[in-house]
C-alpha positions in Angstrom: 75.0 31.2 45.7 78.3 30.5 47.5 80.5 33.0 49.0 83.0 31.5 46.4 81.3 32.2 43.3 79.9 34.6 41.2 76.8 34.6 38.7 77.6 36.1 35.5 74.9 38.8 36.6 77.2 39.5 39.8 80.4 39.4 38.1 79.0 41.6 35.1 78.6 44.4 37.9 81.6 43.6 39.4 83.2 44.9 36.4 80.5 47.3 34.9 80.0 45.3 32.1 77.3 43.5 30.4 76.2 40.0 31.0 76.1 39.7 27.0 80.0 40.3 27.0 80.3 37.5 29.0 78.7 35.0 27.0 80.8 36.9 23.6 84.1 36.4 26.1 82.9 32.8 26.6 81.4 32.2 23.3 85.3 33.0 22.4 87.3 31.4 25.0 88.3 35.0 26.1 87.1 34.9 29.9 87.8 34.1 32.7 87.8 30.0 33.5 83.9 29.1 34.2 82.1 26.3 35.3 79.2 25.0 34.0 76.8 21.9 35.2 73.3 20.9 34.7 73.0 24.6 32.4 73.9 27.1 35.3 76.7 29.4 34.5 79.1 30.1 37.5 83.0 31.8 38.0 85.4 30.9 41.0 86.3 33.4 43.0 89.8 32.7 42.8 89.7 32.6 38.9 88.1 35.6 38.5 91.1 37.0 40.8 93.6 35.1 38.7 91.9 36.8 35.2 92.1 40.2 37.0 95.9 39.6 38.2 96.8 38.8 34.5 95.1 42.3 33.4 96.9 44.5 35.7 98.8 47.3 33.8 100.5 50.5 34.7 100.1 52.0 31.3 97.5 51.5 28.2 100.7 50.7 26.0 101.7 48.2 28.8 101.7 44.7 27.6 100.1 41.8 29.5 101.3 38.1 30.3 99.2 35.2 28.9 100.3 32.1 31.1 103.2 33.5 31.9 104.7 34.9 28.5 104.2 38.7 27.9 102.8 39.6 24.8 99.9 42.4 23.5 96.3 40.9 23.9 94.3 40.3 21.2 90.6 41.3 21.0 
């Protein structure tokens, strides 16, 4: 696999999470941005970094911003 991108296997333990969350996340267009050809199942590097950068909080009350406008996300 390229440097560049991560299996949903590799990013599942980059985040301690399951690799059935992220089929519900993309099931529900609540992912990151993935690409998918010929069946295989991959995430850029540099969206995964961009999903991450739109997650960052200082506080569990702290809103987040959803292409650019802040609002509370919904699960």
């Amino acid at each position: 696999m390229a440097s560049n991108r991560l299996t949903p296997k590799q990013l599942a333990e980059r985040w301690s999470i399951t690799t059935e969350t992220l089929r519900y996340w993309r099931w529900n267009a609540k992912g990151p941005l993935y690409v998918k050809m010929n069946g295989v199942i991959v995430y850029r590097l540099e969206d995964v970094d961009q999903f991450e950068k739109e997650h960052l909080r200082r506080h569990t009350a702290d809103n987040v911003l959803v292409n650019g406008v802040e609002g509370k996300m919904e699960v």
